[in-house]
N, C-alpha and C positions, 0 to 999 in steps of 0.2 A: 504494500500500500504506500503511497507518494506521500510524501509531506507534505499538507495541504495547510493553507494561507490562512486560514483559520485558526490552525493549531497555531502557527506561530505568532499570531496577533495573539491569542490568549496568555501564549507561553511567554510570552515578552513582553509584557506590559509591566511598567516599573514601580513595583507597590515600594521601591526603598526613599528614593527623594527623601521626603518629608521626614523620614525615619534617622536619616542620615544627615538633617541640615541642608539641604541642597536648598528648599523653600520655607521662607518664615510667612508664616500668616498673621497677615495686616489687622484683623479683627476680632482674632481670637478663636474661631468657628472653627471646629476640626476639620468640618467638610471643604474648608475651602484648602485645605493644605492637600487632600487626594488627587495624587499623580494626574487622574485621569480627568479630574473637570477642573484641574490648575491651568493644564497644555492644552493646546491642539495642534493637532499636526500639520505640518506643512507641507512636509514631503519624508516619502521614505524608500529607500531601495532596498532589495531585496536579491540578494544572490546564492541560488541552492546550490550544491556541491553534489551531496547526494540523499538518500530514501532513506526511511524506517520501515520495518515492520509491522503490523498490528501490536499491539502490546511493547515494543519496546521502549524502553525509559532515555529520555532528554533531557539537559539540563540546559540552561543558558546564563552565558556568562557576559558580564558589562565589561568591556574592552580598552572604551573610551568616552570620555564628556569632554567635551567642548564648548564652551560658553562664549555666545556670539554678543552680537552690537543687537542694542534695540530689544531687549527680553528674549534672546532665543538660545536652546541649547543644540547641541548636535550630539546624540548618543548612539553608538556602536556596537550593536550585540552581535554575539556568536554563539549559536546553536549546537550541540556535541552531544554525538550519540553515546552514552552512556557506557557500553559496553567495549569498547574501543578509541573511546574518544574522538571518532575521527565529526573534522565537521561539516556541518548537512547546511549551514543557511549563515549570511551574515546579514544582520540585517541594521543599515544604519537611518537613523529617522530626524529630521531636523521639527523643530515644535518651537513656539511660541507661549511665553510663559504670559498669564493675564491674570490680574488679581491678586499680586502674589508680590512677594521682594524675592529678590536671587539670592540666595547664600552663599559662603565660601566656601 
């Protein structure tokens, strides 16, 4: 079975930010420090290497961040199949942060 773009939009979506300092929240509101209605994306590329299995286990890993001009970040993930490590997708996504201060 193909690694399908689904999986890896779930697999990769960055519950750490806020966890990690990256966003401090302006108002106090836990909701508004969540990765996923802090950003929006502005663009993302995606490049598969290779497939899974049914059942096999993935991890992904953050590669790099880049913190651009004007609220935006640029984050680099990489996909790794589990059982050999080799990797199947890198996927890098540029987002726009709104509502929110940057952190260090």
């Amino acid at each position: 079975m193909a690694l399908a773009f689904c999986t890896l939009h779930l697999s990769c979506r960055l519950p750490t930010p806020p966890n990690v300092g990256w966003l401090t929240n302006s108002v106090g509101c836990p909701e508004e420090s969540d990765w996923a209605l802090t950003t929006s994306t502005l663009r993302r590329d995606v490049f598969y290497y290779a497939n899974i299995q049914l059942g096999e286990s993935v991890s992904t890993h953050l590669l790099a961040v880049e913190w651009g001009a004007s609220g935006t970040v640029k984050t680099h993930l990489r996909m790794v199949r589990d059982t050999d490590g080799r990797a199947l997708a890198d996927l890098i996504t540029r987002k726009r942060i709104a509502n929110a201060a940057i952190g260090g």
